[in-house]
C-alpha positions, 0 to 999 in steps of 0.5 A: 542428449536429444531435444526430446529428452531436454523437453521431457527434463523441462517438464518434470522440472516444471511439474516439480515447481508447481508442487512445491508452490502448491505446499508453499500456498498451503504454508502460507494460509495455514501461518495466516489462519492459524497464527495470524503469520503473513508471508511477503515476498520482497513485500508483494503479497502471498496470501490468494496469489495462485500458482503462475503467479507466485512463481512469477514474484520469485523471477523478480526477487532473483532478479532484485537481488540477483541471486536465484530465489527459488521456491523449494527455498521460499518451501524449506524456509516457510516450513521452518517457521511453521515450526516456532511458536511466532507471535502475529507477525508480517515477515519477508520470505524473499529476504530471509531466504536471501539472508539464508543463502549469504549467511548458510554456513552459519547455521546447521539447517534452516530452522536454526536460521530462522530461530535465530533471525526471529528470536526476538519476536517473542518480545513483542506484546500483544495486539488489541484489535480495533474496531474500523469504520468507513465514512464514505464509500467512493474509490479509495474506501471500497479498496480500503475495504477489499484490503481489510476483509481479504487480510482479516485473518483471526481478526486480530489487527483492523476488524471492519464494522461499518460503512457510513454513507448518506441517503436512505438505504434501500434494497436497490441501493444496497445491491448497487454498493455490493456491486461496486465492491464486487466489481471494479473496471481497474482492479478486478472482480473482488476476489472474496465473496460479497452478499446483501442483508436487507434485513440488517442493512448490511453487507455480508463481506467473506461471511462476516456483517459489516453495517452499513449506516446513513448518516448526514452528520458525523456527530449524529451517529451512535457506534456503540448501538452497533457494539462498535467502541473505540473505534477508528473513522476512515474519512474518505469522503473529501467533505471534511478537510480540517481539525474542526471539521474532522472533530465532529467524527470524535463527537459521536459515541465509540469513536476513539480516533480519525483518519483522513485519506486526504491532505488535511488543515490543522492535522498531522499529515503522515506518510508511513515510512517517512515521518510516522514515528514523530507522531505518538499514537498515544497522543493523536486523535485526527491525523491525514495519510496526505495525497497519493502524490505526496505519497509517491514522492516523499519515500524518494525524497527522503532517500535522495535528501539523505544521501545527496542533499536536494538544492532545489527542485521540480515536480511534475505529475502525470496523473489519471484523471480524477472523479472530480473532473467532467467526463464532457464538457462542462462548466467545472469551477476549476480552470480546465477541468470542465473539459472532457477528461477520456479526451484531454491532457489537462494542466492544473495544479497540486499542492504535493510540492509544498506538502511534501515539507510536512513529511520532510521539513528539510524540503521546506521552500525548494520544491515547484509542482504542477500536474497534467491529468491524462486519459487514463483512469489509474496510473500515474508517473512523477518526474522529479527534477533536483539539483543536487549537493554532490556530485552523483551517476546514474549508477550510483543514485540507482545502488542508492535507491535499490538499497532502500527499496531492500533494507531499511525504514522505507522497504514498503514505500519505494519498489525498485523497478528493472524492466525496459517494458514498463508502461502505466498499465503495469503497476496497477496493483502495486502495494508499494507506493513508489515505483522508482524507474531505474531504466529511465533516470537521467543524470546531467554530465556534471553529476549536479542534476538528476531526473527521476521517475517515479510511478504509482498506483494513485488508488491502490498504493496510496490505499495500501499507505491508509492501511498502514497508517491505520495500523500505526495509529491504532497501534496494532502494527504486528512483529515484522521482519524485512 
């Protein structure tokens, strides 16, 4: 065969993918649309992916399991669960066409398969949608906010009603809260549509009126003038940091609830997948999704403590600079964080090590931390430092992790990472707040030690772990297959 005919081969070939990815992306909105069905693909979104880059998340998925996961498969199998009658569901396309491939000479065709590995779907009860609002609006609640109104659906999971932000809300300050949701110099331009109501004081999100109030106290506000009740409060303010403090959101009518995305005082502080099922959402009222920090490295060391055993331990985080710090010099009440950010590795503290035995009490005692903030405004790294228990390899402690990042209670928190490549840049986007570095980890000769790294998004990862929080609590969690 000539080089020409070989190319022409390529072509078709390739032409044929895109075709299929093109029904593939129909599937999936009309699943998501029309049943509140998402599709994930080894937990990376599907829902507004274009054509590349889907194509892109399936090399990876063969890649993670190492075995090819083509998209005429992620087709046959998306195709067969258009045809049952689902509940609202989360479901991983990349692990049931795995499971398929392992598992095919069981089953006649895939629809059978899938009816199969889904029967009990059925039994999940019904969802009552809750009412959602954003106290502040700084980097972590415009990003909250872009998630909720891109994953709406039907609407039948967290509904954003309104924003609460202080000072009077003028034509020029509405356009600029629009703007900055629109528009954003890390994550991108804003892939819905956003538009003012001056009128309403509002922002109009992807067709859809979402309130903005102003507020200089949480007990002052009214929901329920808003046709808002029950609803959960996202406080992302940073002014509110304890069971007291947070208590005033629950003074003011229609709110049932209260979530801090901070570490909090007094308060449940939660890590979905870690410790999320010893907190009843029937009982909680106020509750804090913790640090991202904490965030990053609770889901790893959780894994390791339960396969190994942790002794003692060393946290060091290299973390983007942060809002608080000055963008020149100048007097800040913090040491060091007074100096230029855009030009200084800053050293501080952070208290990730000592909260991180909230989630696992078992660490209670064995953990130092520290951070350095770097130049760079998103994207951070911890390196974790343990003496371990027993004995272990770096092949080892890495099968170790890539089961957890495939099976289990912790498939959303920890990303299992292959790439010699990978730089901060990189993981901008990840929803999975955990980025294990399977190329770097470091194991001492006797097996006592190991040195790990752990990347993160420290604003969209750690929103993304907000989001299922707030699913948790206000208990809207849907059926999902991982």
């Amino acid at each position: 065969m000539g080089f020409n005919d070989t190319y022409e081969k390529e072509l078709a070939f390739q032409a044929d993918r895109r075709r299929a990815t093109v029904e593939f992306i129909k599937i999936i909105s009309d699943l998501w649309y029309d049943k509140s069905i998402e599709l994930v693909l080894f937990r990376n979104q599907l829902i507004d992916r274009n054509v590349s880059e889907i194509l892109n998340l399936h090399e990876y998925a063969g890649e993670f399991v190492q075995k090819p996961i083509s998209i005429f498969d992620s087709v046959e199998i998306a195709q067969a669960i258009s045809t049952l009658n689902l509940p609202p569901a989360k479901l991983d396309i990349g692990k049931l066409t795995y499971e398929f491939h392992l598992e095919d000479q069981k089953y006649g065709n895939a629809t059978a398969f899938v009816a199969s590995k889904l029967g009990n779907a059925k039994d999940n009860k019904g969802i009552e949608p809750k009412d959602v609002v954003l106290y502040g609006f700084g980097r972590i609640g415009r990003l909250v906010a872009r998630e909720l109104m891109t994953r709406t659906g039907k609407g039948t999971q967290l509904r954003l009603r309104a924003i609460v932000t202080r000072g009077e809300i003028t034509e020029t300050v509405l356009e600029k809260r629009a703007s900055l949701l629109r528009n954003d110099s890390v994550h991108g331009d804003f892939s819905g549509m956003v538009s003012t109501d001056i009128k309403n004081s509002a922002l109009i999100i992807n067709g859809t009126t979402v309130k903005i109030i102003s507020a200089n106290a949480p007990e002052d506000i009214d929901y329920t003038a808003y046709g808002i009740n029950n609803a959960l409060v996202i406080d992302n303010t940073g002014a509110f940091r304890d069971k007291d403090a947070l208590s005033r959101h629950l003074k003011a009518k229609g709110v049932e609830k209260v979530l801090l995305t901070a570490p909090g005082k007094g308060i449940p502080n939660i890590v979905h997948g870690v410790n999320h099922t010893e907190h009843n959402p029937d009982k909680v009222k106020i509750v804090s999704a913790a640090s991202c920090t904490t965030n990053a490295i609770a889901p790893i060391l959780k894994a390791v403590e339960d396969s190994f055993g942790i002794i003692t331990g060393h946290l060091e985080t290299i973390h983007a600079y942060t809002n608080d710090q000055n963008l020149v010099d100048n007097f800040h009440s913090k040491y060091r964080r007074g100096r230029a950010a855009g030009l200084n590795m800053v050293i501080t503290e952070t208290g990730a090590g000592q909260a991180v035995s909230k989630a696992i009490p078992a660490l209670e005692g064995k953990l130092t931390s520290n951070a350095i903030r770097v130049p760079v405004p998103n994207g951070s790294l911890a390196i974790l430092n343990l003496e371990l228990e027993k004995e272990t390899s770096v092949e080892s402690i890495n099968t170790i992790m890539k089961k957890y990042a495939l099976e289990g209670d912790l498939v959303e928190q920890i990303k299992y990472e292959m790439s010699d490549e990978l730089v901060s840049s990189d993981i901008i986007g990840s929803s999975a707040p955990a980025i294990y570095d399977s190329k770097a980890t470091i194991v001492r000769k006797d097996g006592k030690n190991a040195i790990l790294y752990i990347w993160y998004d420290n604003e969209y990862g750690y929103s993304q772990q907000v989001i299922r929080l707030a699913k948790y609590i206000s208990k809207v969690r849907r059926y999902a297959y991982y």
